[in-house]
N, C-alpha and C positions, 0 to 999 in steps of 0.2 A: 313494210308497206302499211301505211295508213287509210282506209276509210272512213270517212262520214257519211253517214244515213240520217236524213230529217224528217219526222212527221208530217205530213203536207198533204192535204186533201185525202186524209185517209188513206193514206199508204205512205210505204216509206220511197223515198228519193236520194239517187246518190248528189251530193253536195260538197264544195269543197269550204265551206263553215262550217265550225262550230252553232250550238241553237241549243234552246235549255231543254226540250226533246229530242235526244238523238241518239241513233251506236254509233259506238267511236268502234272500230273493227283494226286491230292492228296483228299483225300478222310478218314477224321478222321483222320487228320495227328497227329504226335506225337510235340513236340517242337523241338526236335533234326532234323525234316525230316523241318519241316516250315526253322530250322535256313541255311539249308543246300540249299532251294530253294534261300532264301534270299542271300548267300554268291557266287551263282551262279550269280542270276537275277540280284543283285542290285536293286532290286523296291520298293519303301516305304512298311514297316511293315505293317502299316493298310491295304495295297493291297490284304495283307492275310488275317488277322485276322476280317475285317471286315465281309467277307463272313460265318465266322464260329458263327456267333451270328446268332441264329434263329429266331431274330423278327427284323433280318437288311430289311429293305425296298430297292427295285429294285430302282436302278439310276444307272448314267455313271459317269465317273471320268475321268479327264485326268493330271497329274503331270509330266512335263519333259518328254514328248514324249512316255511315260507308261500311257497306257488306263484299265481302271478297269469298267465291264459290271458285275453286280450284276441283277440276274434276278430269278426270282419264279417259282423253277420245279415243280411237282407232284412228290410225292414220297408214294410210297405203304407200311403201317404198316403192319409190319410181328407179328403178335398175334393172337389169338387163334378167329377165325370164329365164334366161335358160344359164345363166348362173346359179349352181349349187346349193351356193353360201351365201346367196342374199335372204334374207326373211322377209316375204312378201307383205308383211304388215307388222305393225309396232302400235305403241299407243305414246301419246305425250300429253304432257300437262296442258289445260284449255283453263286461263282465269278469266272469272265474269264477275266484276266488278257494279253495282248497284249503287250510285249517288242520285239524290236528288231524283228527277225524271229522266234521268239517263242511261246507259249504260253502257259500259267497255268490255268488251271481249278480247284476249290476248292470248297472243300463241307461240311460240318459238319455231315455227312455220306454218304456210296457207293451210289447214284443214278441211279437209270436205263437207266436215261438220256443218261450219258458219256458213258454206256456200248453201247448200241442202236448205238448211234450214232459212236462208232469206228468202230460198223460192218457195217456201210455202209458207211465210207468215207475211210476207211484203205489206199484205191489207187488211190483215185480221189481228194483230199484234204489235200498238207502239208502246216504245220504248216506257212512254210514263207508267203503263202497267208492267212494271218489275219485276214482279215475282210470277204475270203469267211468261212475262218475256222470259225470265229464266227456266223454268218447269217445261217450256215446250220448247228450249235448247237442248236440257238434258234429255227430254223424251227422244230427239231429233236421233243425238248424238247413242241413243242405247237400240234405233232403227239400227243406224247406218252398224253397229257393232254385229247385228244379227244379219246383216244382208254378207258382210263379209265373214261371220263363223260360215253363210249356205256354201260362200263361192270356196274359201278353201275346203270342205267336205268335199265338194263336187270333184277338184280338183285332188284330194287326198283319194279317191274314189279310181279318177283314172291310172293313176301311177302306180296302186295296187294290181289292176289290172294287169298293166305293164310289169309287175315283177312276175306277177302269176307265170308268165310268159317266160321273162329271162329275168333274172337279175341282175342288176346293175349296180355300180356303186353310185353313178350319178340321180339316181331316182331313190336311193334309200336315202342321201346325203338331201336329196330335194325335200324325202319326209320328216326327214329333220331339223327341216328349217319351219316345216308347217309346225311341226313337234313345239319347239321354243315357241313360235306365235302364240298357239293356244295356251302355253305357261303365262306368258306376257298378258293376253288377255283376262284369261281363271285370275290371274293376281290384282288385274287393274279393276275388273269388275267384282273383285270381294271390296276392294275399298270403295268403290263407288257406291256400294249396297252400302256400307255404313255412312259414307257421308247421308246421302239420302235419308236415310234414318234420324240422321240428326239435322236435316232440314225441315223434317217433318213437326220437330218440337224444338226448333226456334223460336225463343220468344223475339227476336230483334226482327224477325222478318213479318209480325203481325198479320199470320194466313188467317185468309178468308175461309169458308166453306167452300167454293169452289179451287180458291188455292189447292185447300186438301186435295179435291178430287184429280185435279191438273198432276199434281207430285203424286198421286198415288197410282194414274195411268202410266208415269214416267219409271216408278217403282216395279209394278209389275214388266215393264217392259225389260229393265237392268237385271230383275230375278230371270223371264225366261232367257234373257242374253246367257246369263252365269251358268245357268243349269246346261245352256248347251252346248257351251263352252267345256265346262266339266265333261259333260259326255264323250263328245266330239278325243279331247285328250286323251280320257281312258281309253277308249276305242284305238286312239293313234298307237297310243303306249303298248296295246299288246298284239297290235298289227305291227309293231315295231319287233316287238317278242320273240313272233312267231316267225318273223323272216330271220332273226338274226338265227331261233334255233332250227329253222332247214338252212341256214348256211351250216351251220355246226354237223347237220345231218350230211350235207351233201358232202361235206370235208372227209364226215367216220368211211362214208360207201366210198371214197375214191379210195382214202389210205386203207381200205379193208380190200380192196382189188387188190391195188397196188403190192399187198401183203401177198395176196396170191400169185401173184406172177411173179414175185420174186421167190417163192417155194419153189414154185414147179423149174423156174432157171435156174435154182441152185440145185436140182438132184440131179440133171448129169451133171453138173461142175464137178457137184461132190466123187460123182462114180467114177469121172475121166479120171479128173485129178490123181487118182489115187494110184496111178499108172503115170508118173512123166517124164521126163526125157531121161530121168535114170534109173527107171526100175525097166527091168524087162517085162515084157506081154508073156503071159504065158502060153504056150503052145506055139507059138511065134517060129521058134525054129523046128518044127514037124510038117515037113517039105506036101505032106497030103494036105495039110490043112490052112497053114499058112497063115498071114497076120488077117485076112479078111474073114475070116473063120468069129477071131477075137474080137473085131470091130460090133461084129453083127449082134452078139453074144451081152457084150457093152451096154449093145443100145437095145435091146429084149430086156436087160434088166432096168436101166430106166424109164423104157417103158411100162415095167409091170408097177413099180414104184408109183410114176404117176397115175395110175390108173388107180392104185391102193387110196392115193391122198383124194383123189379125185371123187372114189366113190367114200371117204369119208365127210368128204365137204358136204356134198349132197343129204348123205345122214343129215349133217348138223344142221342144215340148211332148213330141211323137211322139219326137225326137231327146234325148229327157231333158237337154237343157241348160237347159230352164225349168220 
């Protein structure tokens, strides 16, 4: 999908021309829309196509007076909620291409980013100014990074709650999907701190003193993104830790019952046993006393047995060795 946007009356307008001020906004473009930017622009092929590969790494380019800013948005996966195994957020490559008074942004799908950011520069920001048009893209795009680390905290925040409760495997499996996001993120926002860094001492982008200040609000914005980012993960990781080791607890206390109740079943087995269909009972044939005599006799000694083990448990128990 292609857009044009034209300086005009001090703001921008959608347009279906070309104009030597305008964004060209492409967004899943098709070949025909790419070849039509290209027959316009003039700006090397890869300018585009490189942004459209999903695993292109953030850097700057400069070729013949055409600059190419590839940089790591956030982008929110649209699927079903209460799916596991979806990762509610990813990032992908976002190129911003600089000729001339114009400029191209390109994406290997719609991002939030470009939308966000027309509704607050529409009439404060054209296109001929380049390097503000870029610095308050990337500040846009390091907002929207920080608005989405608040909402999954928020939402990493109830699901803990919810294991507090019970655990589950469907909400530990959820926090590991947040888990991956915030790797995705911490990695996309180390690179982006360095691109930045080296946009700062570009010589081909010729900043102004307010350049500077523009890229350096945009800079601290991608640091606090990163720092909360990091957080955020460490947090997740030994929230993660700590449920996996009370599963591992709640497993020792069921197999440590389980251990006890199979003792105390196996000491009559052991005592019956030892009497079966072919040994005789003794006393059995002593017409005063008879086999219910031995029965009762049986089961006083298993009882006295479990009663032994019973009040040894409780020792250990008192003595924290059980």
């Amino acid at each position: 999908m292609m857009t044009i946007y034209k300086w005009e009356n001090g703001g921008l307008k959608e347009t279906s021309e070309f104009s030597p001020s305008c964004w060209i906004n492409l967004a899943e473009p098709t070949t025909a829309e790419l070849e039509q930017v290209l027959s316009f622009s003039k700006v090397p092929r890869d300018f585009l196509t490189d942004p459209l590969d999903r695993e292109e790494r953030p850097r700057f380019e400069n070729e013949d007076g055409v600059s190419l800013v590839i940089v790591h948005v956030p982008y929110p996966v649209r699927g079903d909620e209460d799916d596991e195994t979806v990762l509610p957020y990813e990032t992908i490559p976002l190129g911003v291409v600089l000729f001339g008074q114009s400029v191209i942004t390109i994406c290997s799908q719609p991002t939030p980013v470009t939308a966000a950011f027309l509704d607050q520069i529409r009439r404060v920001c054209p296109p001929s100014d380049s390097n503000r048009f870029l610095f308050r893209l990337l500040w846009h795009a390091a907002v929207l990074f920080l608005r989405y680390l608040r909402d999954m905290h928020a939402k990493t925040e109830d699901l803990e709650e919810d294991l507090h409760e019970s655990i589950s495997n469907e909400a530990l499996l959820k926090l590991l999907t947040y888990q991956k996001a915030l790797v995705y993120f911490s990695t996309s926002l180390k690179a982006d701190n360095i691109l930045i860094n080296r946009l700062d001492h570009a010589r081909q982008l010729n900043l102004t003193e307010d350049d500077h200040d523009m890229l350096e609000d945009a800079e601290v914005e991608y640091q606090q993104a990163l720092e909360t980012a990091t957080i955020h993960a460490a947090v997740l990781n030994g929230t993660m830790d700590t449920f996996a080791s009370v599963i591992n607890n709640n497993l020792n206390r069921v197999m440590k019952w389980l251990a006890v109740a199979t003792i105390f079943l196996a000491v009559p087995t052991v005592v019956t046993s030892a009497f079966g269909m072919n040994v005789n009972l003794p006393f059995v044939d002593d017409p005063s006393q008879g086999a219910a005599w031995v029965f009762w006799a049986l089961s006083g000694i298993c009882v006295v047995v479990l009663a032994a083990i019973s009040v040894l448990l409780v020792y250990l128990k008192k003595k924290r060795v059980f």
